[in-house]
C-alpha positions as CSV (number, residue, x, y, z in Angstrom):
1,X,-55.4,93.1,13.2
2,X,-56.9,89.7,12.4
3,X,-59.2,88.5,10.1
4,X,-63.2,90.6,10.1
5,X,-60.8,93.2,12.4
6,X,-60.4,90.8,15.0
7,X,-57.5,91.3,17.3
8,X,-53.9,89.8,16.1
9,X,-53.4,86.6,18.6
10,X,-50.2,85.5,20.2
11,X,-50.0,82.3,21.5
12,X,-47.1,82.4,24.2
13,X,-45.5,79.4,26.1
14,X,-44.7,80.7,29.7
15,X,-42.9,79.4,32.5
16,X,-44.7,79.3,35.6
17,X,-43.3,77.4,37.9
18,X,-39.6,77.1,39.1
19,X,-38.6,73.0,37.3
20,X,-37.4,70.7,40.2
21,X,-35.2,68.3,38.9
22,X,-36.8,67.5,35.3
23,X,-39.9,69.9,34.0
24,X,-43.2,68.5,33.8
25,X,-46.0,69.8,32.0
26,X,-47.2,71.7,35.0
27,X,-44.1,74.0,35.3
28,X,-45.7,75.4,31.7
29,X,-48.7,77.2,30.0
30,X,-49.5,77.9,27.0
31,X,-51.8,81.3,26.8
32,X,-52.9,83.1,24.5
33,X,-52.8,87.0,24.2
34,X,-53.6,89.7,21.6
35,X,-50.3,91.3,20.2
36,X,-49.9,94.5,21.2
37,X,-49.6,97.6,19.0
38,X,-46.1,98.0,17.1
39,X,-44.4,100.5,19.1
40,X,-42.9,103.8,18.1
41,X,-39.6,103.0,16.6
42,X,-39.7,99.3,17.2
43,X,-41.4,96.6,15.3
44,X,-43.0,93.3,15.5
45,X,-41.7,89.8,14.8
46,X,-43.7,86.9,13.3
47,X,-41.3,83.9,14.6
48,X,-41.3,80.8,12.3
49,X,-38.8,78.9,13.4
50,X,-37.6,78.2,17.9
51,X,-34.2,77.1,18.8
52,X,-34.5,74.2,21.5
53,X,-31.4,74.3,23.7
54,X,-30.2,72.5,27.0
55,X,-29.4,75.8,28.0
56,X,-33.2,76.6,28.9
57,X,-33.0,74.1,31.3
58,X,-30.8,76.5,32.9
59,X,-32.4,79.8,32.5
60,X,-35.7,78.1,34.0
61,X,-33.6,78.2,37.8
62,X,-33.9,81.0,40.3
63,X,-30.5,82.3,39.7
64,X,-28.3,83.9,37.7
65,X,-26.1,82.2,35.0
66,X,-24.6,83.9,31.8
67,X,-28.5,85.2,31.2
68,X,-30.4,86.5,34.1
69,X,-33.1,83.8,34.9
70,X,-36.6,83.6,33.1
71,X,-39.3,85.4,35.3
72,X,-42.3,83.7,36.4
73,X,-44.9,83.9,34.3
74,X,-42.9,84.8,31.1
75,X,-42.6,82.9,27.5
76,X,-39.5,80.8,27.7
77,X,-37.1,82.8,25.9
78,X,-35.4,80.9,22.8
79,X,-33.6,82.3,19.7
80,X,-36.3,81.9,17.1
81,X,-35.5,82.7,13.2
82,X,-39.1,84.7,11.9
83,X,-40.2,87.7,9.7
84,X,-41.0,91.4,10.7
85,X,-45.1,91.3,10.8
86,X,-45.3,95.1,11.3
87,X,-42.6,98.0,11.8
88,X,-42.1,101.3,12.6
89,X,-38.4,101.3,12.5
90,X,-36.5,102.1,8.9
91,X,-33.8,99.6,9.1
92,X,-36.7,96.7,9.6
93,X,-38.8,96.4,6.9
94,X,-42.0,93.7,6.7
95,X,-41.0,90.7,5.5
96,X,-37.7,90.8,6.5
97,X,-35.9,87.8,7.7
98,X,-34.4,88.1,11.3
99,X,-32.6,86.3,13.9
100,X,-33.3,86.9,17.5
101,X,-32.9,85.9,21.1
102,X,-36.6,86.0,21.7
103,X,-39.2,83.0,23.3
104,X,-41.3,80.3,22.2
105,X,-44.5,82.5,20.8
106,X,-46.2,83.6,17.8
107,X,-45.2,87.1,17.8
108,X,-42.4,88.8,19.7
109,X,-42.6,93.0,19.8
110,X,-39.1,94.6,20.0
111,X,-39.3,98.2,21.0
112,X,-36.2,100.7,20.4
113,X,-35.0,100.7,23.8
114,X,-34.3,96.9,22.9
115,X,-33.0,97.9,19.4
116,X,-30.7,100.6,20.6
117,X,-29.3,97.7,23.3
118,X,-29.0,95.5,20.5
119,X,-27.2,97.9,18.0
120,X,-24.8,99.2,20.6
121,X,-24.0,95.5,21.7
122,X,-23.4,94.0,18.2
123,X,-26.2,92.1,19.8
124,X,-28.5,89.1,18.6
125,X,-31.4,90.9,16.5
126,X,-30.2,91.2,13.1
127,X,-31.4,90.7,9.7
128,X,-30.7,87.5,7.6
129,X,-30.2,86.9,3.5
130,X,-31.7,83.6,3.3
131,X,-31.1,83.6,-0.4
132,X,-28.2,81.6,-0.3
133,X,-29.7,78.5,2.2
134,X,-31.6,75.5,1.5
135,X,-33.7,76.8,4.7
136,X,-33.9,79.4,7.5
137,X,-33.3,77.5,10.0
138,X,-29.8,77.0,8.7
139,X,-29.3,80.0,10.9
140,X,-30.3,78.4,14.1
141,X,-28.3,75.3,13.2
142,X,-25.1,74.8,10.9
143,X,-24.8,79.3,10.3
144,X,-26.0,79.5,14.2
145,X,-25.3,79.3,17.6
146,X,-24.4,75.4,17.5
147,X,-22.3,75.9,13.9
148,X,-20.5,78.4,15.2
149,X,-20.0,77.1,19.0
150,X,-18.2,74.1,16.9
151,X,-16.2,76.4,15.0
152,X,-14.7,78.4,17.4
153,X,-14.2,75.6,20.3
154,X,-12.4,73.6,18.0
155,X,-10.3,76.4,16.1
156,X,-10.1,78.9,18.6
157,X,-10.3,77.3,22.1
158,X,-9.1,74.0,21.8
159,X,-6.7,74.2,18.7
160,X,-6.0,71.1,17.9
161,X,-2.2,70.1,16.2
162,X,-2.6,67.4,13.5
163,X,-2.1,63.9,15.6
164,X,-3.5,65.0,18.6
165,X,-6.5,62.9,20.2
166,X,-10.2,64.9,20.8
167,X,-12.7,63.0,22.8
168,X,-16.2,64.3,22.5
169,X,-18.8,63.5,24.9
170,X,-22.5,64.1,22.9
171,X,-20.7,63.2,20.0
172,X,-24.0,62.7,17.9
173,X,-26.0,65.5,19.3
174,X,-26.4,69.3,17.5
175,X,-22.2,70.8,18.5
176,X,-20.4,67.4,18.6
177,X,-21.6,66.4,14.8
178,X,-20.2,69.5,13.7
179,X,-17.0,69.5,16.4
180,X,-16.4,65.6,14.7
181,X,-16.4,67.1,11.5
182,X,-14.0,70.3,12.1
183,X,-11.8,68.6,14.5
184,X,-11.0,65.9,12.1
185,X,-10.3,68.5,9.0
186,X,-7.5,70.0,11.3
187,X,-5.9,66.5,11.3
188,X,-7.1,65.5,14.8
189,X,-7.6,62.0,15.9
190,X,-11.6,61.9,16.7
191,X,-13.2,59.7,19.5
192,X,-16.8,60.5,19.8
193,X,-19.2,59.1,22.9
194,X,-22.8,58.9,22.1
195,X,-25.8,56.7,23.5
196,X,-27.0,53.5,20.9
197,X,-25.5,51.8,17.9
198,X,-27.1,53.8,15.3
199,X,-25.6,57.0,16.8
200,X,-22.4,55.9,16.9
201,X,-22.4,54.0,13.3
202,X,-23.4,57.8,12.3
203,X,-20.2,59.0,14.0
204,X,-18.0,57.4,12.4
205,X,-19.9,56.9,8.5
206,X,-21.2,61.1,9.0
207,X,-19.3,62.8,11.1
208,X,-15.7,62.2,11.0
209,X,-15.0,60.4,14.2
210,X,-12.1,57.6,14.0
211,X,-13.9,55.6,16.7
212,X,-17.4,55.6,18.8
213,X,-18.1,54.1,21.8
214,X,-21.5,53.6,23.2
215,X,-22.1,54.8,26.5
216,X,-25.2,52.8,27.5
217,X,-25.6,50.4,29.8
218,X,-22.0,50.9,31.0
219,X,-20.4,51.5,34.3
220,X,-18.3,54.3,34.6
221,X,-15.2,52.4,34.9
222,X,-16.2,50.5,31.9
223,X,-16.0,53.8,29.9
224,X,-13.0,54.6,31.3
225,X,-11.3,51.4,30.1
226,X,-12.7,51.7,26.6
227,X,-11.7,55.2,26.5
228,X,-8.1,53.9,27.8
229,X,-7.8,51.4,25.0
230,X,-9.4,53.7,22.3
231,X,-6.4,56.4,23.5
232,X,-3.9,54.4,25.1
233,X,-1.7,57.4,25.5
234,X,-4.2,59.6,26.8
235,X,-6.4,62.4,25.3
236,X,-5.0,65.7,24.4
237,X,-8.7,67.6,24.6
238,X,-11.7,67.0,25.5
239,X,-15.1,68.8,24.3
240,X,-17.3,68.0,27.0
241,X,-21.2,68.3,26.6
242,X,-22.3,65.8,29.0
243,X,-20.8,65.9,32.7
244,X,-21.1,63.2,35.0
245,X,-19.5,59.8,35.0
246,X,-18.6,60.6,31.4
247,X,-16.7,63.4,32.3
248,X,-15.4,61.9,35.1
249,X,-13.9,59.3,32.8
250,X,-12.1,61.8,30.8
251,X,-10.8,62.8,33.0
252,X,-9.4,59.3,34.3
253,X,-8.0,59.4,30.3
254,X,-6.3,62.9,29.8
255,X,-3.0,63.0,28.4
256,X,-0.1,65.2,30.5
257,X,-1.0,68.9,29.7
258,X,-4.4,68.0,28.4
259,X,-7.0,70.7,28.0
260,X,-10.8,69.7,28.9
261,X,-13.3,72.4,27.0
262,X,-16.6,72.7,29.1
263,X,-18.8,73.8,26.9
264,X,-22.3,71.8,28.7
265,X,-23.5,69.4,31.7
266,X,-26.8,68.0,30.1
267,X,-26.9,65.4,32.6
268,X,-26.6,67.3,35.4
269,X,-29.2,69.7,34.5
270,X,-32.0,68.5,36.0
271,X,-30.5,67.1,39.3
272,X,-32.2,67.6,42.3
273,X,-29.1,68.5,44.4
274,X,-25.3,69.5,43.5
275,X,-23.5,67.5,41.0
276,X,-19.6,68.1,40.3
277,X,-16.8,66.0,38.8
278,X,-15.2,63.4,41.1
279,X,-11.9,63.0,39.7
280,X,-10.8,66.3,38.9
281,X,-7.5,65.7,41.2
282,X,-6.2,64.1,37.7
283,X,-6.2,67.5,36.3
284,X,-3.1,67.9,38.9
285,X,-1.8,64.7,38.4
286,X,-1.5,65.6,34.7
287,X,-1.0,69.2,34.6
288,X,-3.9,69.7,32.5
289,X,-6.7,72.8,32.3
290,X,-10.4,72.7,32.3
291,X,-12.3,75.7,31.4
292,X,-15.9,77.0,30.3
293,X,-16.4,77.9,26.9
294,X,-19.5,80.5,25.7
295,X,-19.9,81.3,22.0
296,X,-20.3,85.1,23.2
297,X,-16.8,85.5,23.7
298,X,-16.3,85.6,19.7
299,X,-19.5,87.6,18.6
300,X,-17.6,89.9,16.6
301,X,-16.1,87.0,14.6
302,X,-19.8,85.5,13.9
303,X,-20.3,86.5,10.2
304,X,-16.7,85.5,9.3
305,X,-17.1,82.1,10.8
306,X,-21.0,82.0,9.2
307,X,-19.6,82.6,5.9
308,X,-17.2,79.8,6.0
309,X,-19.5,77.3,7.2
310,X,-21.7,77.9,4.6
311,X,-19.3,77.8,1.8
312,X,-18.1,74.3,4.3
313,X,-22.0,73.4,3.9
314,X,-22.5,74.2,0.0
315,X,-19.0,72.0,-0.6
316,X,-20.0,69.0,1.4
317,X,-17.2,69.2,3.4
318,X,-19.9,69.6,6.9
319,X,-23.2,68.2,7.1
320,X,-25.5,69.6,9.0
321,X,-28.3,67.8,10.8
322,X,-31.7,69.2,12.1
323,X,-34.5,67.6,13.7
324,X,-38.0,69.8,13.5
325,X,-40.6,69.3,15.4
326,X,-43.3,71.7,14.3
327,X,-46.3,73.3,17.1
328,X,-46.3,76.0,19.3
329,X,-48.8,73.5,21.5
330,X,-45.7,70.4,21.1
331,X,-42.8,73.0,23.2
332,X,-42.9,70.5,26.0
333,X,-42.6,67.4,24.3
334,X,-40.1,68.8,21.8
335,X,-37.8,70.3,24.2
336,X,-38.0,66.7,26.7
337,X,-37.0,65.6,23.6
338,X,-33.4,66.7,24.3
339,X,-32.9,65.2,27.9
340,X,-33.9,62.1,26.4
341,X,-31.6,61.5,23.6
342,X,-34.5,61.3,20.9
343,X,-33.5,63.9,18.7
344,X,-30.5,63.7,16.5
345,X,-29.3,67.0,15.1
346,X,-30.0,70.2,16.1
347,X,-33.8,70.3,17.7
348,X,-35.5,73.3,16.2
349,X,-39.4,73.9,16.9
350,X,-41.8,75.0,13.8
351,X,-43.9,77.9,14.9
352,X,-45.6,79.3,11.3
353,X,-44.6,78.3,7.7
């Protein structure tokens, strides 16, 4: 209950319409609801802190990805970092710190069908020592989703040998600061693509790139001759977060038996019809591979690979970089925010304090 016995108010930011090509305010609402009653053997979540992802863009479309879409009419589901507010579960006590996949609102109830799921899936409820971070939302950044999808696409997918050459498309954005950073300490040549001088002076002062090249304001065969002179011997990987012509000039630029890591397509996400790579007849030419990349895949290996980032983090060997934007009532600015190229680091919405 509120204050005076007032009911408990959660403010909720739905989806209610079906985005065509990018989202406009209209495709949103933000409602508010009282929270329902903590239910027998679940327990209620006070969220503080909301990942803001390119991969929302995604689950807003009518069909089914790696997640099942977002229904009409629901919050917009996000992985928030918050508190248990009530409980009627042992193992989740108030005041707990706990990671979820959950949405962008004040409040989210987990009942114990949902904790049972979560439990036998190793899933993405759990609880979190913040003790030993500089701030919880550590956990949605450098210890989190994008920390770790850097981690294990560089170590685990891509595997780079010392002299190789990495090209990183979104080099400045949440995964490719950290990718820079990891690919370089395992000896790999870094080329990093980002949009604007001061992102790409940061790649190369912050986050270990050998070179950056800008990509505004160029024609895609302009990129694919700067990539050709930055690697004039081709690349051995790629990590691509962007798609389009900048994926299509890496792959004008990949070395014989390259390997191209898909791990996003933000500028394909809110196209109006089909997009797909133009020049993926190099990948015969050269004999490389191109393949998707989810973070899932290595869930089991999370808190081996959170541990060392952190201890990465606390020796200044990776720096982490967050942008927070703070109000339930800002969602839709924040996330456009990402589609854009405004935010550098990892975009992160403040719910509570």
């Amino acid at each position: 209950m509120g204050i005076d016995g007032e009911p408990l108010m959660n403010r909720q930011f739905l989806l209610i319409r079906r985005p065509q090509g990018e989202p406009v305010p209209a495709d949103f609402q933000l409602v508010e609801t009282p929270v329902p009653a903590t239910p027998p053997g679940g327990f209620v979540i006070r969220n503080h802190f909301a990942s803001l992802d390119p991969a929302q863009r995604g689950w807003m479309d009518p069909h089914d990805s790696y997640m099942p879409p977002i229904a009409l009419g629901a919050p917009v589901r996000a992985m928030t970092v918050g508190r248990v507010h009530a409980s009627d579960n042992p193992d989740y006590a108030p005041g707990d710190w706990v990671l979820g996949l959950n949405a962008l609102e004040d409040y989210t109830v987990v009942d114990s069908g949902r904790v049972d799921l979560l439990v036998r899936s190793g899933g993405f409820t759990r609880k979190l020592d913040v003790s030993f971070v500089p701030s919880p939302t550590m956990f949605l950044s450098g210890f989190g989703a994008v920390g770790l999808t850097g981690y294990f696409g560089v170590l685990e997918a891509l595997r780079p040998k010392a002299g190789e050459t990495m090209l990183v498309s979104g080099a400045a954005g949440a995964v490719g600061s950290i990718v820079g950073q990891i690919g370089r300490m395992q000896g790999a040549r870094m080329i990093g693509i980002a949009g604007g001088a001061e992102k790409c002076r940061r790649l190369t002062a912050d986050f270990g790139y050998d070179i950056a090249i800008d990509y505004k304001g160029k024609s895609q065969r302009a990129l694919i001759a700067e990539i050709a002179s930055a690697a004039p011997g081709g690349v051995d990987m790629v990590f691509e977060n962007v798609g389009g012509d900048i994926l299509d000039a890496a792959l004008m630029n990949i070395a014989q038996r390259g390997r191209i890591l898909l791990c996003g397509l933000i500028s394909e996400y809110n196209a109006l019809g089909p997009v797909g790579a133009r020049n993926i007849w190099n990948l015969i030419v050269r004999q490389a591979n191109m393949f998707g990349f989810l973070v899932t895949d290595y869930i089991e290996q999370y808190d081996e690979a959170g541990r060392q980032m952190a201890q990465w983090f606390a020796e200044g060997t990776v720096k982490v970089e967050e942008d927070i934007q703070s109000g339930l009532e800002n969602a839709y600015p924040a996330f456009m925010r990402l589609f854009t190229g405004a935010n550098t680091g990892k975009l992160i919405l403040k719910i509570a304090d």
